[in-house]
VOBA-1610 file (N, C-alpha, C; in pm, whole numbers, padded with zeros to 5 digits, always signed):
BEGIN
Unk+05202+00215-01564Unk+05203+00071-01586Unk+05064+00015-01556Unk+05005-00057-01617Unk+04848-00106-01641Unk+04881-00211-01492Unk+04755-00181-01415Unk+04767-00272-01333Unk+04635-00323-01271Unk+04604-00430-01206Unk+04452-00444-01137Unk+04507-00468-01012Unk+04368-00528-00956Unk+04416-00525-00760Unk+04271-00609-00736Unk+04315-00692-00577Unk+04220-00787-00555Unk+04189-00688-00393Unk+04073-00686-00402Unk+04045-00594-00253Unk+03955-00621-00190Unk+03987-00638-00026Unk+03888-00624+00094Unk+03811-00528+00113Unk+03722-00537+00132Unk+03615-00413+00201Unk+03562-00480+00356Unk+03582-00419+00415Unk+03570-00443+00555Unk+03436-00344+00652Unk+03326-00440+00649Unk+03204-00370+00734Unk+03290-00254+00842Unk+03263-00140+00813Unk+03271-00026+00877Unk+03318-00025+01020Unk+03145-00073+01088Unk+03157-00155+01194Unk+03251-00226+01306Unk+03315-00292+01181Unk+03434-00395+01278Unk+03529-00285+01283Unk+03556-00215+01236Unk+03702-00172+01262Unk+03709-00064+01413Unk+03825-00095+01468Unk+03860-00051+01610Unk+03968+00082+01577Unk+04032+00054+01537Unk+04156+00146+01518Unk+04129+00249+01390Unk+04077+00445+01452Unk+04061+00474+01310Unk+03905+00501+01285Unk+03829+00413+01383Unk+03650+00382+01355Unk+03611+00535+01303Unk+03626+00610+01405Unk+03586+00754+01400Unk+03615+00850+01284Unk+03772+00840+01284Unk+03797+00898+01122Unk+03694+00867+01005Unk+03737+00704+00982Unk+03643+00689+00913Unk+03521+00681+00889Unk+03440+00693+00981Unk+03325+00728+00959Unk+03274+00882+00923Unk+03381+01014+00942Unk+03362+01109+00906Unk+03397+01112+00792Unk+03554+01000+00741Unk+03585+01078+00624Unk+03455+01052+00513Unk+03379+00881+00533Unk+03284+00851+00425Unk+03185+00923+00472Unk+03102+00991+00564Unk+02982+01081+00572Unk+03016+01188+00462Unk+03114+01236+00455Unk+03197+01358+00421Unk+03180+01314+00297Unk+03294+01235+00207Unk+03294+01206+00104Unk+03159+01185+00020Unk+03071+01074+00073Unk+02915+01119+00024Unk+02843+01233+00026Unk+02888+01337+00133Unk+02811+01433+00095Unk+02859+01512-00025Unk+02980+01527-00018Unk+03107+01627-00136Unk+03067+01572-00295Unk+03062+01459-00302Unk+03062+01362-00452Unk+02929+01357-00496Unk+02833+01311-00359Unk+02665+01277-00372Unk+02697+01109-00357Unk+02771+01092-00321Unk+02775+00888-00301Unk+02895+00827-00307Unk+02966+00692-00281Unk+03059+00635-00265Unk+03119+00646-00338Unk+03282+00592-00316Unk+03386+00638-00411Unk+03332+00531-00554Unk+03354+00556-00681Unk+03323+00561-00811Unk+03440+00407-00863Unk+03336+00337-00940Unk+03433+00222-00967Unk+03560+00244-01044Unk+03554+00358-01109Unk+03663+00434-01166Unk+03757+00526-01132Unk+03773+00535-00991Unk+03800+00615-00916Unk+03945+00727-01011Unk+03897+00842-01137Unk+03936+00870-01130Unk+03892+01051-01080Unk+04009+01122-01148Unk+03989+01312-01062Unk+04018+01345-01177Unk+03989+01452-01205Unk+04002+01558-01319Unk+04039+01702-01299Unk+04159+01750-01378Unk+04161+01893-01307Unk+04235+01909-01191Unk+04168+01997-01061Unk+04199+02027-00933Unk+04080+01983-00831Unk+03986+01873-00908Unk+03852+01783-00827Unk+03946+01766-00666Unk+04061+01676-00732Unk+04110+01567-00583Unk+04164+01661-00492Unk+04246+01794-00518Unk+04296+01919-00448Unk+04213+02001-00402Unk+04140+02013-00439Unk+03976+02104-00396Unk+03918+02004-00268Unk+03897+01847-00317Unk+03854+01769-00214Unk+03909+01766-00115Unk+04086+01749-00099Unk+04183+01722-00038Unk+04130+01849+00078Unk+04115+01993+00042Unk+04126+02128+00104Unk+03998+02125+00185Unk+03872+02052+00132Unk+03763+02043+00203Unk+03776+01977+00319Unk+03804+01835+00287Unk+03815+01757+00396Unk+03886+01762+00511Unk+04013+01863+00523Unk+04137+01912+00633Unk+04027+02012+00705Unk+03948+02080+00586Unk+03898+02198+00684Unk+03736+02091+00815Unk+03697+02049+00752Unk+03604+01982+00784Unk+03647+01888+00936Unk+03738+01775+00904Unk+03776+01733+00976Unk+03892+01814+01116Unk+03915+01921+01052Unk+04016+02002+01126Unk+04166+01912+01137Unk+04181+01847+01008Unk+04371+01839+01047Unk+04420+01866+00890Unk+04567+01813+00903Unk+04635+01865+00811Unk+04634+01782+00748Unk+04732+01835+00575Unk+04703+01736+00475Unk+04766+01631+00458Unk+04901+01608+00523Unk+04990+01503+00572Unk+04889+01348+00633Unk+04789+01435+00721Unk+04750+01362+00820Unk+04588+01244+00695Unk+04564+01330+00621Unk+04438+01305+00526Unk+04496+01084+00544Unk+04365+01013+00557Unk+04414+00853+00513Unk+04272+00852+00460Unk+04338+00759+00295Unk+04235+00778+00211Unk+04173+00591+00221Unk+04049+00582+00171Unk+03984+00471+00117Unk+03914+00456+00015Unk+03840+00318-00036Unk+03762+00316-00108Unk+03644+00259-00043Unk+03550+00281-00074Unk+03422+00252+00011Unk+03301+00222-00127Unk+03221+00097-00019Unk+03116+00084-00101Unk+02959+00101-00019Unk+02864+00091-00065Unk+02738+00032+00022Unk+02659-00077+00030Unk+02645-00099+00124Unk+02562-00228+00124Unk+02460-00259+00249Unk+02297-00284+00254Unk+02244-00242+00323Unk+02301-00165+00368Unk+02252-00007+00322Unk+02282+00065+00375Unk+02358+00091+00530Unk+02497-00022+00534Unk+02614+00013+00572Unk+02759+00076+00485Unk+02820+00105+00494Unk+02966+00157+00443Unk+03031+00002+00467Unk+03126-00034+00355Unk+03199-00139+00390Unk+03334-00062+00336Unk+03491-00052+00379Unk+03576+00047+00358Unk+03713-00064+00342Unk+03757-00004+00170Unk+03915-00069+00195Unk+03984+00035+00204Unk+04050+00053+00341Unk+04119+00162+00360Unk+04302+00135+00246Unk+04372+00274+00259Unk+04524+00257+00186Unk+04622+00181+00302Unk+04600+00209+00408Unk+04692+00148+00493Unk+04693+00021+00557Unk+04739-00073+00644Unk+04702-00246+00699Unk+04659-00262+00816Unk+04577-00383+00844Unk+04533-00358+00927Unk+04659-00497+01013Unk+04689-00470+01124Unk+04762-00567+01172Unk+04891-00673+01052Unk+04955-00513+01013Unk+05042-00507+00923Unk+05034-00629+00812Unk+04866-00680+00780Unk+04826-00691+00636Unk+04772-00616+00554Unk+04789-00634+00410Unk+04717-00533+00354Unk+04549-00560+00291Unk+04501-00410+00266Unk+04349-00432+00231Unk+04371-00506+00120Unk+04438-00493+00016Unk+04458-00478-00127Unk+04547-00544-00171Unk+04572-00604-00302Unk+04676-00675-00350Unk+04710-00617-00479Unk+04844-00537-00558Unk+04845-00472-00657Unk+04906-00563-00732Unk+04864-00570-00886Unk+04957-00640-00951Unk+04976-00604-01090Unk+05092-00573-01190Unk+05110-00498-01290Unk+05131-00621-01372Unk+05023-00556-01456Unk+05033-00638-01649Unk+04941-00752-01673Unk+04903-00829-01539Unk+04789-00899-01572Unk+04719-00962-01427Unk+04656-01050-01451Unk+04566-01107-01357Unk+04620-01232-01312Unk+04628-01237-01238Unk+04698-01361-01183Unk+04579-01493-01178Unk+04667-01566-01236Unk+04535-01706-01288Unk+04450-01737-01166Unk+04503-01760-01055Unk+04432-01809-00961Unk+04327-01746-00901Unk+04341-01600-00932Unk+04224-01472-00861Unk+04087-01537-00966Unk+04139-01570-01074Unk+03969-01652-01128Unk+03899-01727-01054Unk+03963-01801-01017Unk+03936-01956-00928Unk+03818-01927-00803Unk+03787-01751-00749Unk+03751-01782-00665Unk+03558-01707-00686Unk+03579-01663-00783Unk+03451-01633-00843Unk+03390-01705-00938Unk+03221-01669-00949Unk+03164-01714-01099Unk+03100-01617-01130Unk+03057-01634-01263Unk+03014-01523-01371Unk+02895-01431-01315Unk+02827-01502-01246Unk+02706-01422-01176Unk+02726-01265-01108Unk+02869-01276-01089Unk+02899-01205-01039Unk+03028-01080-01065Unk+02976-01081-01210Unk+03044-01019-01314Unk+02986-00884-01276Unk+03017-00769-01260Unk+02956-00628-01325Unk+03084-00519-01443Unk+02994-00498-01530Unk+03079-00414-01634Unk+03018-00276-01597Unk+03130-00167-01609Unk+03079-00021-01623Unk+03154-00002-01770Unk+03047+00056-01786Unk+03110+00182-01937Unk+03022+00272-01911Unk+03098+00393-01931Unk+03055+00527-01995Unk+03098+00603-02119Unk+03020+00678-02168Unk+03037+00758-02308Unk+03134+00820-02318Unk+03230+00849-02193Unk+03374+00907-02283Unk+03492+00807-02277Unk+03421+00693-02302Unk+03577+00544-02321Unk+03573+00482-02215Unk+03588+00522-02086Unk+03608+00459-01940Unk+03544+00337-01938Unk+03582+00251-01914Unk+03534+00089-01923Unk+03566+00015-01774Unk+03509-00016-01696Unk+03577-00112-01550Unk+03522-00227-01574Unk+03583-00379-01548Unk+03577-00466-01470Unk+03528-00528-01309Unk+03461-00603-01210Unk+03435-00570-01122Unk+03374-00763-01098Unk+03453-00830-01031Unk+03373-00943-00969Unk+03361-00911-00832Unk+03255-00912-00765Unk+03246-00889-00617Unk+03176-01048-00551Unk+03248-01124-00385Unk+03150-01199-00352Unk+03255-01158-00245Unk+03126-01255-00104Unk+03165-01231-00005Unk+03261-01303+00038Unk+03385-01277+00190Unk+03498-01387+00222Unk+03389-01512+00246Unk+03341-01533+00313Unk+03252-01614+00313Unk+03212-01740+00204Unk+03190-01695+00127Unk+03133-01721-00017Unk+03301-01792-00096Unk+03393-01684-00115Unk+03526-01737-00173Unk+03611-01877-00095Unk+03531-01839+00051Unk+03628-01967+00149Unk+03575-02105+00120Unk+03491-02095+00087Unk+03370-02212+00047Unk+03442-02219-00127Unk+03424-02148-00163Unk+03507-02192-00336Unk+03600-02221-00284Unk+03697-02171-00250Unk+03836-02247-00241Unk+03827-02433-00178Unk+03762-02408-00062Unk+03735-02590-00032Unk+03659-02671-00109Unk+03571-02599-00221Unk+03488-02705-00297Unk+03572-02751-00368Unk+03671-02686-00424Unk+03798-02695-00545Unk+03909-02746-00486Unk+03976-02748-00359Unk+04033-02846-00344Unk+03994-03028-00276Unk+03879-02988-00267Unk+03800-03119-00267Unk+03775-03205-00378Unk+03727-03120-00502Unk+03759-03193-00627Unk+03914-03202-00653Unk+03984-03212-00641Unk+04094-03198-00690Unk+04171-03359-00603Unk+04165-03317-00478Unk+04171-03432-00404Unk+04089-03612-00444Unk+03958-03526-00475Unk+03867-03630-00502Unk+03874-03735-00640Unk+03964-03632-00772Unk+03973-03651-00879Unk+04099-03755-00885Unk+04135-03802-00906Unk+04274-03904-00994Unk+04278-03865-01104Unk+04385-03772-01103Unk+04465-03731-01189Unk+04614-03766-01262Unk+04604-03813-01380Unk+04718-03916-01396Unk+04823-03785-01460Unk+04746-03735-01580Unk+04848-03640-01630Unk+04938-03537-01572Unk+05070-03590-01608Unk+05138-03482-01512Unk+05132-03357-01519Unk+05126-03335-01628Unk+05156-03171-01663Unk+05021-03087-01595Unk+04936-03135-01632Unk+04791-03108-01531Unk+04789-03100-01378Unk+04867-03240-01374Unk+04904-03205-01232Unk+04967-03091-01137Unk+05061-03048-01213Unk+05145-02988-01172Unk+05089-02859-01216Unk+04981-02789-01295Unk+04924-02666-01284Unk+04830-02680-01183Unk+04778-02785-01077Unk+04671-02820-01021Unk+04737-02805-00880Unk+04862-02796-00838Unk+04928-02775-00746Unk+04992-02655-00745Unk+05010-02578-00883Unk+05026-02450-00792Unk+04942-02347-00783Unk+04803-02390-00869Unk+04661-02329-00836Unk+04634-02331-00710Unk+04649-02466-00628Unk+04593-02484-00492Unk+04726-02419-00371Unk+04840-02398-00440Unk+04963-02328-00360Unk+04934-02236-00376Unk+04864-02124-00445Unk+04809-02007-00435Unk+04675-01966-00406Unk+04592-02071-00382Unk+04462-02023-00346Unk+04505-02058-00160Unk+04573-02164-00113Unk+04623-02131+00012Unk+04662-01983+00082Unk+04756-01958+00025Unk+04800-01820+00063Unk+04703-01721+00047Unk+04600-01714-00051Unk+04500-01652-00083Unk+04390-01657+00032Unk+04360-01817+00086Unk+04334-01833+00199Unk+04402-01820+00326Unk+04498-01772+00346Unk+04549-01725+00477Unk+04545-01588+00490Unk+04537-01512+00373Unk+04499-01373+00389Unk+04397-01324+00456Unk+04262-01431+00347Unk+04138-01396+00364Unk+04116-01431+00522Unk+04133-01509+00622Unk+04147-01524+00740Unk+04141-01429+00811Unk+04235-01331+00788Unk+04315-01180+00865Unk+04152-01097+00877Unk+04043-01139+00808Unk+03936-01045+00757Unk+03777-01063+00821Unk+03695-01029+00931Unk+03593-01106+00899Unk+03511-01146+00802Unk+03465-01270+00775Unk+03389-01355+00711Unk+03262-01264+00626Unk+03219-01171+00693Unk+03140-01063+00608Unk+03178-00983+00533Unk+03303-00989+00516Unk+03338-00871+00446Unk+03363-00901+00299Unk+03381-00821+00195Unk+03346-00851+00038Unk+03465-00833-00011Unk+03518-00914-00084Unk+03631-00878-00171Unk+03615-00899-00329Unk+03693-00786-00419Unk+03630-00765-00490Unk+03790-00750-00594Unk+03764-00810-00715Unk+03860-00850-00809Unk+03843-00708-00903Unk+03935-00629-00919Unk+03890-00528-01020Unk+04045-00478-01097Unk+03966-00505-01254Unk+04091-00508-01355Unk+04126-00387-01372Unk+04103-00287-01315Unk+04201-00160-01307Unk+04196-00094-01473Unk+04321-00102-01495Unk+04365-00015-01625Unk+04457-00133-01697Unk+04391-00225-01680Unk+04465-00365-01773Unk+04337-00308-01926Unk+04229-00303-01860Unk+04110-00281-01971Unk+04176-00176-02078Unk+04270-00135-02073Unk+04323-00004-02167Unk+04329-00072-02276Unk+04387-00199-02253Unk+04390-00330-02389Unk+04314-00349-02435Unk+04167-00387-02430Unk+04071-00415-02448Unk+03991-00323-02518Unk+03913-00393-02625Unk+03841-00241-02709Unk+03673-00284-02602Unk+03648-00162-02575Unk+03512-00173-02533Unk+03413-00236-02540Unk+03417-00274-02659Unk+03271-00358-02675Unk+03332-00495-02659Unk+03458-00515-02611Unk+03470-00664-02617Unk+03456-00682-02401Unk+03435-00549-02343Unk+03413-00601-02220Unk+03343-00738-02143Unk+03212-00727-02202Unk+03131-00815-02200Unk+03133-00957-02233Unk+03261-00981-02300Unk+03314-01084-02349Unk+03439-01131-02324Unk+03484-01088-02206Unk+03592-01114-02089Unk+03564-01228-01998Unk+03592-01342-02050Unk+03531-01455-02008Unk+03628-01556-01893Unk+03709-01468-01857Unk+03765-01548-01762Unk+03776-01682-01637Unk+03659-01608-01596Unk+03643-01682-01531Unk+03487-01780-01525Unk+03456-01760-01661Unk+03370-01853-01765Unk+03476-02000-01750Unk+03609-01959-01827Unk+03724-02015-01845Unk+03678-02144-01737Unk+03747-02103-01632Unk+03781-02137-01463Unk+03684-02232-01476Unk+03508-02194-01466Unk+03390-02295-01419Unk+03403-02403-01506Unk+03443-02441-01627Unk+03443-02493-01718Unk+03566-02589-01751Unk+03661-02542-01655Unk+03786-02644-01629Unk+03696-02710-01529Unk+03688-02579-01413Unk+03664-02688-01273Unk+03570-02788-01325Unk+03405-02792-01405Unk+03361-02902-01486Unk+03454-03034-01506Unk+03518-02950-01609Unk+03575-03111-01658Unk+03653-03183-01586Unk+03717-03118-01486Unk+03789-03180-01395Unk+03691-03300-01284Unk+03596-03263-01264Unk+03499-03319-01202Unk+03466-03442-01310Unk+03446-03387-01432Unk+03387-03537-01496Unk+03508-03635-01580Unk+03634-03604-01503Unk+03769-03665-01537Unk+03794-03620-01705Unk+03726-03539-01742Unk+03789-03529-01871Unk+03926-03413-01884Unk+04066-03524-01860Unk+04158-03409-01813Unk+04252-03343-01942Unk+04204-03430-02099Unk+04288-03369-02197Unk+04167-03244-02206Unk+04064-03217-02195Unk+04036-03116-02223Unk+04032-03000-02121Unk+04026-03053-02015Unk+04082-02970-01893Unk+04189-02900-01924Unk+04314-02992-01955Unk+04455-02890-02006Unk+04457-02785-02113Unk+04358-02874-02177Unk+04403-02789-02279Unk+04318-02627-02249Unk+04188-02675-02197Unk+04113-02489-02126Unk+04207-02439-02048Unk+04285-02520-01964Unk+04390-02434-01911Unk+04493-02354-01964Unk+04536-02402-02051Unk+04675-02361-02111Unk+04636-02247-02238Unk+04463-02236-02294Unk+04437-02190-02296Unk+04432-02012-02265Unk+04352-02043-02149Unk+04371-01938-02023Unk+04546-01871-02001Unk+04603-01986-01995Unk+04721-01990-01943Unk+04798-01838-02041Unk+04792-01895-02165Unk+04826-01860-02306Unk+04804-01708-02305Unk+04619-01726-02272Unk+04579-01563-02266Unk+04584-01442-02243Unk+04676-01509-02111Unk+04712-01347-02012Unk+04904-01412-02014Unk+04938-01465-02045Unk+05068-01437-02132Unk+05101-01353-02181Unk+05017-01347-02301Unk+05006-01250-02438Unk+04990-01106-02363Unk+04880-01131-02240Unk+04848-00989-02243Unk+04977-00928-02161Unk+05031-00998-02113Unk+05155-00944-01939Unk+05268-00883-02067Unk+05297-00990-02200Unk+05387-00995-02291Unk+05372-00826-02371Unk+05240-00804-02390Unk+05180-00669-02460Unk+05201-00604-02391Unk+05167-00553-02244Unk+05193-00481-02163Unk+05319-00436-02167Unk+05420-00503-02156Unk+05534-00469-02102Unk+05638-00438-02228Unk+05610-00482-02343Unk+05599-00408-02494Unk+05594-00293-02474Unk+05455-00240-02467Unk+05400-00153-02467Unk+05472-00010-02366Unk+05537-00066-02235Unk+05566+00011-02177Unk+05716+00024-02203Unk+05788-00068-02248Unk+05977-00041-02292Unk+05887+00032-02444Unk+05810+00036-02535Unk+05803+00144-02605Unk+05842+00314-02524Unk+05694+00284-02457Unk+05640+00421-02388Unk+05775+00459-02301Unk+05895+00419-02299Unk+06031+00446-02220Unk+06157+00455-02282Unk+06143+00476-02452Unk+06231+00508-02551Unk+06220+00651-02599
//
């Protein structure tokens, strides 16, 4: 089932519970691969079983015991979203068939990166810091507050944007303020023909409401919304097509 995920990476550093593991398992892993886990994180073959056998011997435990992450760099620190929670939240947020409107809301385009490579593999990738997103979320409900908004129907997508960037913000809380979270469309891109990566304008979309919302122009506000809205409809609608096919 095509799915993406919104993820913490957490400076190395902070973490208490585990510090040690992980710092062997990513020394380890960079040395085995030649560098951090791959925005595509996929295995081929018996790669991940071969890895799996290295790392038990290395570390000296068993394979039960193996806890995996994804890791990036930055000044040359490790920042790590581990699989498991930390103070029974999670690193990660999974979600099947599409993107949830509000995960736009907290990035801009600057901060777009596309991968492709020559045998099809295509990723998605907005990265900014908690820091950075906590500050979007209050600039946007400041306009929103600030705006008089008469239309209802507007209204009422404008309240449960901000009912989900809340919760979005109580997560991000659980996290220190340095740490990067990073929006990545997974295997939704399976939809998508390649060369239209670059032209995944989502959260183009988003800056361009939040605009008009600012300069009260709210019929065209709705209508970029519903837009948007429309877009990943179609795609959640294809998906799940696609998969009661793939289950006949």
């Amino acid at each position: 089932m095509p799915s993406c995920c919104l993820q913490i990476y957490q400076r190395l550093s902070h973490f208490k519970d585990d510090k040690d593991y992980w710092v062997e398992y990513t020394d380890f892993y960079e040395r085995f691969w030649g560098g951090p886990t791959s925005p595509y994180g996929l295995w081929f073959g018996n790669e991940y079983g071969t890895f799996q056998n290295a790392l038990c011997e290395q570390l000296d435990i068993k394979e039960n015991q193996i806890k995996e992450c994804l890791f990036i760099k930055e000044d040359n620190e490790n920042f790590i979203c581990p699989d498991n929670k930390l103070d029974n939240t999670p690193f990660s947020f999974l979600v099947d068939n599409l993107i949830p409107i509000h995960w736009f809301f907290v990035f801009n385009e600057s901060q777009k990166k596309v991968f492709k490579t020559h045998w099809g593999f295509g990723a998605i990738h907005y990265k900014s810091s908690i820091a950075d997103v906590k500050k979007t979320i209050n600039n946007f409900n400041s306009t929103v507050e600030e705006t008089l908004v008469e239309d209802l129907e507007l209204k009422k997508y404008l309240d449960v944007i901000q009912e989900d960037l809340q919760d979005l913000n109580k997560w991000l809380h659980k996290f220190p303020s340095d740490s990067f979270i990073i929006l990545n469309y997974g295997d939704l891109l399976a939809s998508f023909p390649m060369t239209s990566l670059d032209k995944e304008d989502s959260v183009k979309i988003v800056s361009d409401f939040k605009l008009m919302l600012t300069k009260s122009e709210f019929k065209n506000a709705k209508d970029l919304f519903k837009f948007l809205l429309e877009r990943w409809t179609n795609i959640e609608f294809a998906n799940q097509k696609d998969l009661s096919k793939s289950s006949n």
